[in-house]
Backbone as CSV, one residue per row, in Angstrom:
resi,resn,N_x,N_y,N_z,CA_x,CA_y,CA_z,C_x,C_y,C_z
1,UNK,0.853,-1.192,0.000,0.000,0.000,0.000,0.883,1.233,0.000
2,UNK,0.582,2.060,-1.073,1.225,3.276,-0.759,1.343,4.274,0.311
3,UNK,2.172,5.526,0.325,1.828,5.982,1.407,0.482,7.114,1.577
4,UNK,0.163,7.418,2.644,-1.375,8.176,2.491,-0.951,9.144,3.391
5,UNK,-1.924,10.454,3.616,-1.912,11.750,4.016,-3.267,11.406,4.996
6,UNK,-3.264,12.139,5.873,-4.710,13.068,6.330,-4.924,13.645,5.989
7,UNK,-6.208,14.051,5.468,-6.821,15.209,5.008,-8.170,15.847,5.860
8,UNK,-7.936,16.890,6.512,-9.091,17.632,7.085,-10.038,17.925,6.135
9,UNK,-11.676,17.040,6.285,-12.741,17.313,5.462,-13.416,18.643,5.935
10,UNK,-13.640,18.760,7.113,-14.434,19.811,7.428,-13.891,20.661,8.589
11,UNK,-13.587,21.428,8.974,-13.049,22.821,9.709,-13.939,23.992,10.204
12,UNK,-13.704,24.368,11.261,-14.356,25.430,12.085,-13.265,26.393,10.957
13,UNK,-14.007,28.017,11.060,-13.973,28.609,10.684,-12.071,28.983,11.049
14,UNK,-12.159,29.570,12.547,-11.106,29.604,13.163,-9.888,28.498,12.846
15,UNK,-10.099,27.265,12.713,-8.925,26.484,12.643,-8.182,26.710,11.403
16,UNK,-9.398,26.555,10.540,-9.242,26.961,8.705,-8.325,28.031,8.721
17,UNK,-8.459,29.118,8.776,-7.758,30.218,9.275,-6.305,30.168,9.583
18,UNK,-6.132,29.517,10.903,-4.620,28.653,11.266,-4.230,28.179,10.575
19,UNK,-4.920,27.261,9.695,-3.965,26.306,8.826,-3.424,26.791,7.962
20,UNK,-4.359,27.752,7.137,-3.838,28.365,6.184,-2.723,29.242,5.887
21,UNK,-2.912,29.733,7.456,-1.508,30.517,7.844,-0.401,29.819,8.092
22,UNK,-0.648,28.482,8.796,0.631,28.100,8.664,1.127,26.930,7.351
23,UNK,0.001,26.682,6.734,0.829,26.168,5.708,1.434,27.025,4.491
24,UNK,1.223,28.106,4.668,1.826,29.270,3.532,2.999,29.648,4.383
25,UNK,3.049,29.526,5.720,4.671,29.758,6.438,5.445,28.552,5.872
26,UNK,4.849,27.231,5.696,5.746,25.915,6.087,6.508,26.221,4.371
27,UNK,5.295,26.600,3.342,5.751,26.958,1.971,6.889,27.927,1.405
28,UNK,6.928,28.646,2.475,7.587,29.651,1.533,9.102,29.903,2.691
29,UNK,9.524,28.894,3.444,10.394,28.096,4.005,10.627,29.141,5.122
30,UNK,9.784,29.298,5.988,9.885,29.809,7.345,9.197,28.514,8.457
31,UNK,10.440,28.588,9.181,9.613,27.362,10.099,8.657,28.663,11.254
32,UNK,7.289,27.977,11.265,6.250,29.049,12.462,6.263,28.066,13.564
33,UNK,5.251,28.533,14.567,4.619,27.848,15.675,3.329,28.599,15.732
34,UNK,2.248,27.479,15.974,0.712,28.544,16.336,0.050,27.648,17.188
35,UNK,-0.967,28.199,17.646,-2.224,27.272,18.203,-3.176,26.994,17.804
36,UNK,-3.638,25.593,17.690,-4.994,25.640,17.123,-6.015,25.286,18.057
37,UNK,-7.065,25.922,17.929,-8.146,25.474,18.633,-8.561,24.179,18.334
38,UNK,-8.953,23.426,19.312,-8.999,22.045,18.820,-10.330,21.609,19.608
39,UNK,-11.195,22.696,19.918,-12.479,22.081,20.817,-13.285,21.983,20.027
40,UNK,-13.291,22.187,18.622,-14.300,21.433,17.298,-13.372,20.526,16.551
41,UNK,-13.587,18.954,17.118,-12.793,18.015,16.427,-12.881,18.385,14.890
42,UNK,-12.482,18.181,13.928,-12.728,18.078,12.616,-12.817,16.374,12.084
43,UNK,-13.237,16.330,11.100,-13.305,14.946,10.665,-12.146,14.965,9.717
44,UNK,-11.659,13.604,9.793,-10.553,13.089,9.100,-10.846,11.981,8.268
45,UNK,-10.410,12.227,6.749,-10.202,10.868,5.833,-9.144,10.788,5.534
46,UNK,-8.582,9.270,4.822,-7.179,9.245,4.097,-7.482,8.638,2.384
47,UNK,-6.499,9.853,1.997,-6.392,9.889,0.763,-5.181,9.669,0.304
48,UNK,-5.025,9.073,-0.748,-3.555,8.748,-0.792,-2.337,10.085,-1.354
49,UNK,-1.247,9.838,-0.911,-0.235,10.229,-1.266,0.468,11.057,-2.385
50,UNK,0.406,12.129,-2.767,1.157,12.094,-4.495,2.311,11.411,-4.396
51,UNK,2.507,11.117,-5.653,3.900,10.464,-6.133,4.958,11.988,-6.192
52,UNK,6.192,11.490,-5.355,6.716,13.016,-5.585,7.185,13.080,-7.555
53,UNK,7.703,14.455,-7.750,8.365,14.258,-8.929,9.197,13.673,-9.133
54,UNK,9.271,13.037,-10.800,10.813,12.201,-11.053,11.703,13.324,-11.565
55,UNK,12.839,13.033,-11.266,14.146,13.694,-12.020,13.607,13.809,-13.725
56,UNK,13.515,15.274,-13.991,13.928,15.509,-15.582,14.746,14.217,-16.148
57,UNK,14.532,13.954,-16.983,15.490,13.143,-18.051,15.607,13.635,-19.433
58,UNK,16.432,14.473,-19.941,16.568,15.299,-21.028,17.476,14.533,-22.050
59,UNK,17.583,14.713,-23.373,18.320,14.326,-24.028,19.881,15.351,-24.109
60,UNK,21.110,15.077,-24.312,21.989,16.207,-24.624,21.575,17.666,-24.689
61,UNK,20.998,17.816,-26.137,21.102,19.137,-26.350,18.937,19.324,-26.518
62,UNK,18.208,19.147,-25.739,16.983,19.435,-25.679,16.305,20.854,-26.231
63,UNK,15.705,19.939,-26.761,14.276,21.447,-27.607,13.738,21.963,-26.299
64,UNK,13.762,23.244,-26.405,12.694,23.768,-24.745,12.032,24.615,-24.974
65,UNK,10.851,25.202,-24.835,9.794,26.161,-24.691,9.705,26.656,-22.955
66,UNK,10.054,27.766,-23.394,9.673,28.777,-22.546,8.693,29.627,-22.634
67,UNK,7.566,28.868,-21.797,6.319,30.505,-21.910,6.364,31.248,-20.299
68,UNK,6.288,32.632,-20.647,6.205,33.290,-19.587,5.201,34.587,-19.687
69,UNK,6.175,35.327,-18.632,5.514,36.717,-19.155,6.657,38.139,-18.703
70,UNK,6.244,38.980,-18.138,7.386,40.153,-18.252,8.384,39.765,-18.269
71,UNK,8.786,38.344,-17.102,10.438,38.494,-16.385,11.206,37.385,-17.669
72,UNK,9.733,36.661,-18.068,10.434,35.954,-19.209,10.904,36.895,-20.691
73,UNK,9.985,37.716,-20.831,10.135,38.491,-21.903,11.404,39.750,-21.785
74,UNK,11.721,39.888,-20.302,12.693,40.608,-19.808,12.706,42.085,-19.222
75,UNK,11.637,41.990,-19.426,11.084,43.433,-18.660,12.144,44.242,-17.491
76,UNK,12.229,45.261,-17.937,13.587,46.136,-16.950,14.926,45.699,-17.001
77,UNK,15.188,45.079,-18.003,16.613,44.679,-18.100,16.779,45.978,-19.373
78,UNK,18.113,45.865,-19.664,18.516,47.312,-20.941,19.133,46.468,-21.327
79,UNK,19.386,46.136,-22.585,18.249,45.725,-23.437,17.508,44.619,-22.703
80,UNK,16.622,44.393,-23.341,15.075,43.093,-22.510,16.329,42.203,-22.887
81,UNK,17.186,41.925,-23.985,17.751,40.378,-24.351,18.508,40.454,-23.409
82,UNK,18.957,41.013,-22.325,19.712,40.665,-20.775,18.856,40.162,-19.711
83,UNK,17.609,39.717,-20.093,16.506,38.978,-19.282,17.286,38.380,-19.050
84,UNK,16.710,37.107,-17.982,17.241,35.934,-17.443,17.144,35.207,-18.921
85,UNK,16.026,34.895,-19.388,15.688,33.830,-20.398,16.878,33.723,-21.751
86,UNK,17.317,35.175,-21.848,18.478,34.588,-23.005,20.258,34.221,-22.243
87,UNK,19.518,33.912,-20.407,21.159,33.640,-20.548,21.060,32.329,-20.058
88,UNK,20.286,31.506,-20.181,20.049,30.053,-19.413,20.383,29.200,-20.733
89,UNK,19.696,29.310,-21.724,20.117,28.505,-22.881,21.514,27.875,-22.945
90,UNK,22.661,28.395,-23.532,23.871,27.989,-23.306,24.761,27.305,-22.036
91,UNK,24.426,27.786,-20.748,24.653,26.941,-19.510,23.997,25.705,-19.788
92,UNK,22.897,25.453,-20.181,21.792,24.248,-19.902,21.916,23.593,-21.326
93,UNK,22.958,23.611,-22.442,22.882,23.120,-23.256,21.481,23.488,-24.641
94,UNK,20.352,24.447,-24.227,18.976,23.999,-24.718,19.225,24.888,-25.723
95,UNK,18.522,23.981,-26.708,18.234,25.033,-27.886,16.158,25.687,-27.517
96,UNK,16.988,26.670,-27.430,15.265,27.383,-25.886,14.434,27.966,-27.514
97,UNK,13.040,28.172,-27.692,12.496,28.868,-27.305,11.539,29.685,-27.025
98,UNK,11.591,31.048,-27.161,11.180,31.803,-25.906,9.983,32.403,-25.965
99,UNK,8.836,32.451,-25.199,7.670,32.766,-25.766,6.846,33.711,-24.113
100,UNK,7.468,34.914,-24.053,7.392,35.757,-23.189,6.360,37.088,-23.575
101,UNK,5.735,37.173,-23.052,4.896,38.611,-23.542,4.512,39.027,-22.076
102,UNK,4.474,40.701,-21.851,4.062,41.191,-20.464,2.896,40.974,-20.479
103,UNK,2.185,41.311,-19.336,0.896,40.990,-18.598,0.157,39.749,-18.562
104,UNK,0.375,38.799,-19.512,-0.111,37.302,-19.547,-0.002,36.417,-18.401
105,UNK,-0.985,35.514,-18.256,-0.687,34.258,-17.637,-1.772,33.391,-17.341
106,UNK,-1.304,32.679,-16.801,-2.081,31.142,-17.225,-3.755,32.002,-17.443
107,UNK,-3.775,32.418,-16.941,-5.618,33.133,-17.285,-5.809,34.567,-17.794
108,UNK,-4.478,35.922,-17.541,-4.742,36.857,-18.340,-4.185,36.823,-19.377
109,UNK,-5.064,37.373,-20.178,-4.780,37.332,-21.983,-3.876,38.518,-22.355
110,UNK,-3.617,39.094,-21.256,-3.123,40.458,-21.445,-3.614,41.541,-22.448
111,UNK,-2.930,42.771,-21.836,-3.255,44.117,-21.975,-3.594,44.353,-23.788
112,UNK,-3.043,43.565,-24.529,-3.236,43.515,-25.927,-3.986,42.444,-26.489
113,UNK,-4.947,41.860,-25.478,-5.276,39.928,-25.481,-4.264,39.581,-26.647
114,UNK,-3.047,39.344,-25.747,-1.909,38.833,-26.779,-2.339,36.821,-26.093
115,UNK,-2.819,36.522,-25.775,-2.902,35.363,-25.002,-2.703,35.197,-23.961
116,UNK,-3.578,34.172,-23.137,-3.031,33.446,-21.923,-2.025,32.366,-22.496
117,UNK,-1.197,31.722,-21.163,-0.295,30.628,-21.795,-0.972,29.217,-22.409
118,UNK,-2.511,28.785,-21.772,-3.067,27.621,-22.562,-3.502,28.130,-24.611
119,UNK,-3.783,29.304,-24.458,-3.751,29.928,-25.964,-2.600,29.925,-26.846
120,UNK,-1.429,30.077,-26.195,-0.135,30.626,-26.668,0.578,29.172,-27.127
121,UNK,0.609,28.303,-26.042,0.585,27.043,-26.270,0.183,26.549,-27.360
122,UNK,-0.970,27.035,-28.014,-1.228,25.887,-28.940,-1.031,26.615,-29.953
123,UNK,-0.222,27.624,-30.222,0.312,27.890,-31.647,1.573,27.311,-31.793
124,UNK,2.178,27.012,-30.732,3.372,26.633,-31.454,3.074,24.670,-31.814
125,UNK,4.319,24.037,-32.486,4.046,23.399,-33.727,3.920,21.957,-32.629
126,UNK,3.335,20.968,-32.954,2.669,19.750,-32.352,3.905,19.104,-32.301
127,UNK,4.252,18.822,-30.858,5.278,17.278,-30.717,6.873,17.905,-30.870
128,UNK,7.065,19.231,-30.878,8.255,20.186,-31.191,9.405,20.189,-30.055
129,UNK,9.198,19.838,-28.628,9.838,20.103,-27.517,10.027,18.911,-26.504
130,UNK,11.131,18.819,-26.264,11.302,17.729,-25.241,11.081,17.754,-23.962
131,UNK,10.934,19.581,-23.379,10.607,20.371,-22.442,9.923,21.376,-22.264
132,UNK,9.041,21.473,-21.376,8.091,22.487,-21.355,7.991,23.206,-20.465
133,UNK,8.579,24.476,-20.208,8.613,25.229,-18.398,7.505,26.327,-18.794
134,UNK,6.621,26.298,-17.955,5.734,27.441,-17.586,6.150,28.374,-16.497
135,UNK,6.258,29.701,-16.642,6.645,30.347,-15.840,6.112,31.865,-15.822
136,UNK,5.803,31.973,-14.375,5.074,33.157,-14.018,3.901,32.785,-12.953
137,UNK,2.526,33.903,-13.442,1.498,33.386,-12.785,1.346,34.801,-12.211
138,UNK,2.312,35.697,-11.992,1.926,37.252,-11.414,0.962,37.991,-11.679
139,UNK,0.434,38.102,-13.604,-0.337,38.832,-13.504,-1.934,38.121,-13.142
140,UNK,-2.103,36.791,-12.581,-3.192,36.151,-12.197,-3.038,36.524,-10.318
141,UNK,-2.588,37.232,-9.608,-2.027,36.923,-8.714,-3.929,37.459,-8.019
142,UNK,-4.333,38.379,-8.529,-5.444,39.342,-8.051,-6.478,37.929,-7.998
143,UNK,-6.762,36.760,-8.909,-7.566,35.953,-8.981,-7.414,35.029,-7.485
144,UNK,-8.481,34.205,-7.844,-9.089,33.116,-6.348,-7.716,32.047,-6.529
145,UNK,-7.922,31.582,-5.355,-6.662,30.392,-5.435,-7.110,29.240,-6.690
146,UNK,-8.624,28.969,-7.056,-9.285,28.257,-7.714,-9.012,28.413,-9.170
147,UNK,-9.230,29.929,-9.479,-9.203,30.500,-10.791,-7.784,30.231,-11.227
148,UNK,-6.431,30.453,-10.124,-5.205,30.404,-10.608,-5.235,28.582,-10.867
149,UNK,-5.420,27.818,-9.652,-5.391,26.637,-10.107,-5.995,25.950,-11.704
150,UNK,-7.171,26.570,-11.965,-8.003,26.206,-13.154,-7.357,26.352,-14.627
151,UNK,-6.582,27.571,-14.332,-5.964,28.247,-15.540,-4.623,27.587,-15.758
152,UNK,-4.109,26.835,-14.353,-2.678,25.875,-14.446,-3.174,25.083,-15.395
153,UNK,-4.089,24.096,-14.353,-4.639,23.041,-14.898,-4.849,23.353,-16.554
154,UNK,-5.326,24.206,-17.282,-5.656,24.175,-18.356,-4.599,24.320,-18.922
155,UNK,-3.154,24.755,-18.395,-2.253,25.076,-19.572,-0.991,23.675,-19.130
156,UNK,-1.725,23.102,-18.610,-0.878,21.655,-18.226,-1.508,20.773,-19.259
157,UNK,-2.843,20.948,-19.337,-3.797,20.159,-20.113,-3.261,20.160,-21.567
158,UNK,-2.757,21.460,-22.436,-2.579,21.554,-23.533,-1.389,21.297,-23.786
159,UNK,-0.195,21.296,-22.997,1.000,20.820,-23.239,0.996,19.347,-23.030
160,UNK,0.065,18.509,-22.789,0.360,17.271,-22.249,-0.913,16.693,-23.802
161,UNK,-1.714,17.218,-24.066,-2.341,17.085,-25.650,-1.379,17.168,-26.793
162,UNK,-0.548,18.463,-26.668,-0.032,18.688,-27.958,1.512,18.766,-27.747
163,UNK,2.234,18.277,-26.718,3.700,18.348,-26.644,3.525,16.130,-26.048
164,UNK,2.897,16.232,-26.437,2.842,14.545,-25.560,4.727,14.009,-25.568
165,UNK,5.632,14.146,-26.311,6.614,13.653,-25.774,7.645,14.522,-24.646
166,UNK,6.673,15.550,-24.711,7.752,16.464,-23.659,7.463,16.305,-22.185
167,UNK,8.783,16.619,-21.156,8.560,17.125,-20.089,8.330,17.975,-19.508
168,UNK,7.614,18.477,-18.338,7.060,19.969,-17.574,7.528,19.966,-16.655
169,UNK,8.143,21.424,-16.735,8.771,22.336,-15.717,7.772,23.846,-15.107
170,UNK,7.497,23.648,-14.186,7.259,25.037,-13.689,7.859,25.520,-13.281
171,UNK,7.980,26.937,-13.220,8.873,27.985,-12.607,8.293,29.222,-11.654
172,UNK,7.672,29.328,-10.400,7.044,29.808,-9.839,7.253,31.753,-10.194
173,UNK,6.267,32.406,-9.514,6.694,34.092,-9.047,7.905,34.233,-8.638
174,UNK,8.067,35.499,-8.737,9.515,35.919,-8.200,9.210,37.542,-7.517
175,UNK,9.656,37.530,-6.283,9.763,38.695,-5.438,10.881,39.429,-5.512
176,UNK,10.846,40.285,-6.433,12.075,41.081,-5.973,12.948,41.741,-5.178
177,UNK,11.747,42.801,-4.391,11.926,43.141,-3.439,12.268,42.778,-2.085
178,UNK,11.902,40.896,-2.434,12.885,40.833,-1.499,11.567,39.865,-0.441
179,UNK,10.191,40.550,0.113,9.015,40.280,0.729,8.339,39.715,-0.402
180,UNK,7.372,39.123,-0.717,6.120,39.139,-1.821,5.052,39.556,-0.881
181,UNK,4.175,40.119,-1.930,2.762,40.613,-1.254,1.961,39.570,-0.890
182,UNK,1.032,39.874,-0.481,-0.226,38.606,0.053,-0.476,38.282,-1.108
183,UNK,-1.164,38.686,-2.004,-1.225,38.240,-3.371,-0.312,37.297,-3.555
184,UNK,0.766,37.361,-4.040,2.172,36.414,-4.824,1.727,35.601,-3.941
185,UNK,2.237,35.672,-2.443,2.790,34.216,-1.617,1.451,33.557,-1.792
186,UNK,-0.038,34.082,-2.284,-1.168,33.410,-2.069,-0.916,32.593,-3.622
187,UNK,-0.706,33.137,-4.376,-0.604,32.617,-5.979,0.529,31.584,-5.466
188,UNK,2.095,31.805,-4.909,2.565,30.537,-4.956,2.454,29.948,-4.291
189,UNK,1.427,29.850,-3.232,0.890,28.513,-2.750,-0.256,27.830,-3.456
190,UNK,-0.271,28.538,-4.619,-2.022,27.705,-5.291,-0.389,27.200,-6.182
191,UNK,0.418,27.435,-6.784,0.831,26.791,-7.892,1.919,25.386,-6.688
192,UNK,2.467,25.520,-6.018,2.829,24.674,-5.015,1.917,23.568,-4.783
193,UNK,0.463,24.136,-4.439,-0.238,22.359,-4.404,-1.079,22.313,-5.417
194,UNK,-0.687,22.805,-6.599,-1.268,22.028,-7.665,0.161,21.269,-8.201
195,UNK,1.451,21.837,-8.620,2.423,21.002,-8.646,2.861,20.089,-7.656
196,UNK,2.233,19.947,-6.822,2.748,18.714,-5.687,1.830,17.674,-6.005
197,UNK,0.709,18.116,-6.243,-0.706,17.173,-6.339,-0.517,16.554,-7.653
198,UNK,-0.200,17.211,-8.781,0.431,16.340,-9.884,1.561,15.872,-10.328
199,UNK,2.244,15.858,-9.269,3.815,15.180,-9.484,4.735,15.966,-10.211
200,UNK,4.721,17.738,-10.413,5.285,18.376,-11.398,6.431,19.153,-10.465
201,UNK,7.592,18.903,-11.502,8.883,19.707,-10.635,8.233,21.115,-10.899
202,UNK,8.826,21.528,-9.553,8.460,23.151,-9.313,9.444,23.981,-8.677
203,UNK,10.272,24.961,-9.694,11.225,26.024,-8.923,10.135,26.798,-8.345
204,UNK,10.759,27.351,-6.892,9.958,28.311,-5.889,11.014,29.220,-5.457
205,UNK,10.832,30.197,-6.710,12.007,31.300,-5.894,11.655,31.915,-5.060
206,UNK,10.225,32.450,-4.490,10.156,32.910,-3.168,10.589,31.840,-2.094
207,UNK,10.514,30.889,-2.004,10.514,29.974,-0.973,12.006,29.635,-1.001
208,UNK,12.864,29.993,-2.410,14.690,30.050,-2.497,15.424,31.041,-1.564
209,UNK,14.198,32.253,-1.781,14.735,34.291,-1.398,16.003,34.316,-2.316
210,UNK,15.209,34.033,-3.624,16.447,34.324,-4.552,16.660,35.957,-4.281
211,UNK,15.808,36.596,-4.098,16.620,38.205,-3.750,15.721,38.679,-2.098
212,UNK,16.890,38.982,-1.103,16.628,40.326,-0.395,16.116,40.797,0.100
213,UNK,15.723,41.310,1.447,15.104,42.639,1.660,15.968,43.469,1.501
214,UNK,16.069,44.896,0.933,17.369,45.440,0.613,18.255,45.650,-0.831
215,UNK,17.986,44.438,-1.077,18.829,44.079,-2.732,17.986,45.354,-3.718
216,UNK,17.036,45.493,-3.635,16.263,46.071,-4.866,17.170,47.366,-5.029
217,UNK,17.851,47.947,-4.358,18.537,48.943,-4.430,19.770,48.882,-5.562
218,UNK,20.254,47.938,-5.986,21.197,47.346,-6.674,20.778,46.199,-8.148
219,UNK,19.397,45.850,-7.362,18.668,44.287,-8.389,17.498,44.765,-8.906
220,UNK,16.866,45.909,-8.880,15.727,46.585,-9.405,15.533,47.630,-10.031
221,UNK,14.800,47.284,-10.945,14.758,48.420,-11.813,13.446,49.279,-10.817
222,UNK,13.349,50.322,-10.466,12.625,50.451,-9.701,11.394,51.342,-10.218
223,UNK,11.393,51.837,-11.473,10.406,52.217,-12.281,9.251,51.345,-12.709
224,UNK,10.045,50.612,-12.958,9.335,49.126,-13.915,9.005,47.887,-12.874
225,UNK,9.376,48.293,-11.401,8.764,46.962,-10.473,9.746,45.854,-11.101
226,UNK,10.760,45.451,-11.753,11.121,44.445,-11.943,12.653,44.440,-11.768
227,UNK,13.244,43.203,-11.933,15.283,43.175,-12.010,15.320,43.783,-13.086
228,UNK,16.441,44.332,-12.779,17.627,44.830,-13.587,18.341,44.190,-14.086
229,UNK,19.237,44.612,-15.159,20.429,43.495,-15.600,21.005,42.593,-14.625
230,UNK,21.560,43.295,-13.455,22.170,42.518,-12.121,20.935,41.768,-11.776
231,UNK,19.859,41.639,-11.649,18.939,41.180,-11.160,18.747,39.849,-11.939
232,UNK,18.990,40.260,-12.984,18.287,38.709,-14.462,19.361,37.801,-13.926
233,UNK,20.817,38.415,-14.086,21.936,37.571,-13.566,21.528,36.750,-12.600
234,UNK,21.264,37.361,-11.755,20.930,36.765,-10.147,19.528,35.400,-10.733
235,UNK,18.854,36.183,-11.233,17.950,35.008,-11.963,17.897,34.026,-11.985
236,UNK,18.787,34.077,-13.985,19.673,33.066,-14.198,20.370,31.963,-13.972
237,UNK,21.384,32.525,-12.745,21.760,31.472,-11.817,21.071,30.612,-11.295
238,UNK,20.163,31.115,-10.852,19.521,30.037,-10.137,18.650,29.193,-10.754
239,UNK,18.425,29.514,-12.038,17.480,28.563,-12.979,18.042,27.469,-12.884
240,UNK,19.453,27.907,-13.715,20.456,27.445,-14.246,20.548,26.212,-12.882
241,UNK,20.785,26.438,-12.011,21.540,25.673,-10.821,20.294,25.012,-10.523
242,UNK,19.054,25.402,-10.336,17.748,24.584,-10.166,17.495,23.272,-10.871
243,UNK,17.382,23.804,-11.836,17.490,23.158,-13.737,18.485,21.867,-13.256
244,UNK,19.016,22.119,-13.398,20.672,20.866,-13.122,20.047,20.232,-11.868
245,UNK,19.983,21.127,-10.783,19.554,19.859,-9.466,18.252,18.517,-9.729
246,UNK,17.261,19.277,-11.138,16.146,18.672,-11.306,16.403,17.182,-12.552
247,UNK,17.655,17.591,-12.796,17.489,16.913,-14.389,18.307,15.521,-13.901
248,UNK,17.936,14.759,-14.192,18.853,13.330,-13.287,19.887,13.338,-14.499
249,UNK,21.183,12.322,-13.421,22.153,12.228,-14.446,22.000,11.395,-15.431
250,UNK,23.035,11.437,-16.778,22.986,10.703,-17.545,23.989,9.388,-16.826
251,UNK,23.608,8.234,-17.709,24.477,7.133,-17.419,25.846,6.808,-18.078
């Protein structure tokens, strides 16, 4: 028998509350302590387990699609091609690419309805990529934890229709500043247990603190809310170094 979880079916208002708070601490890698009220037992079932993720298995030099949105497209870097996204390719071997437009994501179509990423997805060419990283989710951040989940789900749905030999990568929000707002840390905890719940590797740079309280002074473009050249760098790296921890070795 595999292994199984508890799952709380039903919750007092108050406990709900607690939990939620502390499982968005346990997420975004702060250990808490709280109390819960515990004089309304809750009922308990067991459901089984996800399977965690397997190690990437890539070929040498892998086809990759990158959909994103500003930080993929490079927003506040001088020039945008000092984004993170054109400096990961060559470290990682990939022939990348890159399919970044601002304001999009898994559910906004953005400011030009240039597409969401399940739309964007299906223009490019059937069966083309050995890898598939979705990345972003910011400008959905204002939506329900449901709506962000729905709009994953749908752009998981179309890469797994029309990329069927590829693998999926997500690549969570990114805080620059150093804090994320209630918003973000609420968005990367909806993309956290929907990638846990389907077995999908998931970079969590808030939960890394790839940048700072402080840094933005040096890593931000501070007009544009986003990194700077030094900032993409800082990025980069850590894709780069993520990427590699995820991809199992060759034999």
């Amino acid at each position: 028998m595999g292994s199984r979880r508890i799952v709380r079916r039903t919750l007092p208002a108050a406990v709900a509350a607690v939990c939620v708070a502390l499982t968005a601490t346990l997420t975004l890698g702060a250990m808490g302590r709280g109390h819960v009220d515990t004089s309304a037992a809750p009922v308990y079932t067991l459901e089984p387990q996800p399977e965690p993720p397997r190690p990437l298995v890539l070929p040498e030099h892998p086809r990759v699609l990158l959909m994103g949105d500003s930080y993929t497209e490079g927003w506040g870097a001088d020039p945008q091609t000092r984004g993170y996204a054109y400096q990961i390719a060559a470290p990682l071997g990939w022939t990348l690419t890159r399919d970044g437009i601002g304001s999009t994501g898994f559910v906004d179509v953005g400011l030009k309805n240039q597409g969401s990423y399940p739309t964007r997805l299906a223009r490019h060419p059937r069966d083309a990529f050995d890898l598939v990283v979705l990345q972003g989710g910011t400008n959905d951040e204002k939506l329900t934890a449901a709506e962000i989940t729905a709009g994953v789900d749908a752009s998981v749905k179309v890469v797994r229709e029309r990329f069927p030999s590829a693998q999926l990568l997500v690549l969570g929000p990114v805080a620059p500043f150093g804090t994320p707002s209630e918003d973000r840390a609420r968005l990367n905890l909806a993309l956290v247990d929907y990638t846990h719940a389907a077995s999908i590797p998931y970079i969590n740079p808030v939960a890394e603190s790839w940048f700072q309280v402080g840094e933005w002074k040096t890593m931000v473009d501070q007009a544009k809310g986003h990194p700077n050249n030094a900032g993409y760098v800082r990025m980069a790296e850590h894709v780069v170094e993520d990427v590699r921890r995820l991809v199992a070795p060759t034999a």
